[in-house]
Structure formats: C-alpha cells, structure tokens
TORTILO-693612 format. One line per field, with one value per residue (C-alpha): residue number from 0; residue in one letter; x, y, z. Coordinates in nm, 3 decimals. Example, Ala and Ser with C-alpha at 12.3 -4.5 7.8 and 13.67 -1.06 7.14 Angstrom:
2
num: (0|1);
residuo: (A|S);
px: (1.230|1.367);
py: (-0.450|-0.106);
pz: (0.780|0.714);
***
This chain:
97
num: (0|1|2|3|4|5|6|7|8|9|10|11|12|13|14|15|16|17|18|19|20|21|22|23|24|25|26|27|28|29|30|31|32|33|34|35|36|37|38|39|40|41|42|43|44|45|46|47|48|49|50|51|52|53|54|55|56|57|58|59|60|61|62|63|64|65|66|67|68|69|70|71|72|73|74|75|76|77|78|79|80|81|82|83|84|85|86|87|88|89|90|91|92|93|94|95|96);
residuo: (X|X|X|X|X|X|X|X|X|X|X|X|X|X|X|X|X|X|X|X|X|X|X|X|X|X|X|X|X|X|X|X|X|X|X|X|X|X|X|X|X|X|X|X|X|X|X|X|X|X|X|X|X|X|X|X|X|X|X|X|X|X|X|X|X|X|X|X|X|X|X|X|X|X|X|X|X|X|X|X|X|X|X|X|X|X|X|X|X|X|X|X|X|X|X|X|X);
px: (-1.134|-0.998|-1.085|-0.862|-1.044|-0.881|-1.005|-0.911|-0.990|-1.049|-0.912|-1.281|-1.264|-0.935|-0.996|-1.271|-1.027|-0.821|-1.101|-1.208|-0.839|-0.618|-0.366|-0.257|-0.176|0.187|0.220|0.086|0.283|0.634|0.470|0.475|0.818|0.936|0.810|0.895|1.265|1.264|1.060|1.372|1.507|1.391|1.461|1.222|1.035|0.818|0.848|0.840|0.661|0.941|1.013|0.723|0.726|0.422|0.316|0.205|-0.092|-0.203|-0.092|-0.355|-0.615|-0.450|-0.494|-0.807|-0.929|-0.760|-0.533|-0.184|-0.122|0.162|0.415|0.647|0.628|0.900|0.989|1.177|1.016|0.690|0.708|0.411|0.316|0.009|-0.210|-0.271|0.008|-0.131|-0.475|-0.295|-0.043|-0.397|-0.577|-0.299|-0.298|-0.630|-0.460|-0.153|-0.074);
py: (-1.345|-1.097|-1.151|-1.021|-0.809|-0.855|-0.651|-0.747|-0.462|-0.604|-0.400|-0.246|-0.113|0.006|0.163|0.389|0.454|0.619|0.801|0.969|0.979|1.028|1.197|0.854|0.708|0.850|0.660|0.331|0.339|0.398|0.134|-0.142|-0.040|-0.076|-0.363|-0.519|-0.436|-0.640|-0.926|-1.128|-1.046|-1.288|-1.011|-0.730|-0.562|-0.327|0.015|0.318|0.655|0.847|0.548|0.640|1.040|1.027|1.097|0.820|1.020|1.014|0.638|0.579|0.617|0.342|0.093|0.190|0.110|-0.206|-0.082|-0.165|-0.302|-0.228|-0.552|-0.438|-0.176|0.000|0.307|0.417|0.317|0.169|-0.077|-0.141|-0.371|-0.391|-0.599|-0.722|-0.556|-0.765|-0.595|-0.251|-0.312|-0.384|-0.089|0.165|0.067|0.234|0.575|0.555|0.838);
pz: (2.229|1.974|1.609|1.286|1.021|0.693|0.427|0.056|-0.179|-0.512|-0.817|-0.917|-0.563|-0.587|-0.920|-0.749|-0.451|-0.688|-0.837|-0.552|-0.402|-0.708|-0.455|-0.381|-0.713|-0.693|-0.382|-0.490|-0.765|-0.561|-0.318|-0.605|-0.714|-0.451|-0.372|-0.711|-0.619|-0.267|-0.404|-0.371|-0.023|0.242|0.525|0.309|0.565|0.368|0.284|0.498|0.442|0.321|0.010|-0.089|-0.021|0.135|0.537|0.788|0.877|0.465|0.486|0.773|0.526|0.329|0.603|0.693|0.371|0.358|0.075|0.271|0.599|0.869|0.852|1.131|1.368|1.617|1.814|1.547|1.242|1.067|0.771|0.525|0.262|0.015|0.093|-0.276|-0.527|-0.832|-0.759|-0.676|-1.037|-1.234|-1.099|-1.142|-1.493|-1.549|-1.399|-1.697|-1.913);
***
C-alpha cells in the first residue's frame, strides 16, 4: 500500500524559503493573484507555468518543498495550486517594498 506525503510549509518556513530563494517571490506573488482572481470559479484548475512567467523545471522545486502542488495534469498541460495561499499571502508580506 502506497501512502500520501503532504507537506504543509508554515509561513516561518516559507519566509526562509524566500530568503534563501528570493528568485521565487515574483512567482508566488503572480501565483496568489492569480489565484485570488479564480477564487470564485468552480471549474478553476490552477495556474500554469507561463501565468506565472516562470519554468516547470524552477516550479519542481516548489513542489518538492511542499510550497505548491500539481492539481491536474495532461499531455498538454500542468495545473498547480498552493498548497496554503494564506501562509504564502503572510510570508510574501515580509518581502514588500
């Protein structure tokens, strides 16, 4: 039997994600929005790596670290969502100018 890993990054850990990785803010930040802007669609599948002008490859690391997670997946395209956007919003906050 297979098990699920589900990692939940908490916004301290995020916080030092983004310390290390501050490459990524731009993208978390476009991930939220966009986000924000589906919250009301029932059919919202995520966003895909050019909504938030980023690579797949870069978003890899994202998943790994339990940042975002891959909602839907096909042939032709590959939809993520964050795992926690209130802890992602919170955390970017820290990163404002």
């Amino acid at each position: 039997m297979y098990g699920v890993c589900v990692i939940l990054v908490s916004v301290e850990e995020l916080t030092v994600f983004l310390r290390e990785h501050p490459e990524y803010i731009k993208t978390l930040k476009m991930a939220v929005e966009h986000e924000q802007q589906n919250s009301k669609n029932s059919n919202y599948l995520g966003w895909e790596w050019y909504d938030v002008e980023t690579l797949g490859t870069k978003l890899q690391r994202l998943v790994v670290n339990g940042i975002i997670k891959i909602n839907f997946k096909s042939r032709s395209s590959t939809c993520y969502l964050l795992k926690d956007r209130n802890a992602t919003t919170v955390a970017l906050t820290h990163f404002e100018k």
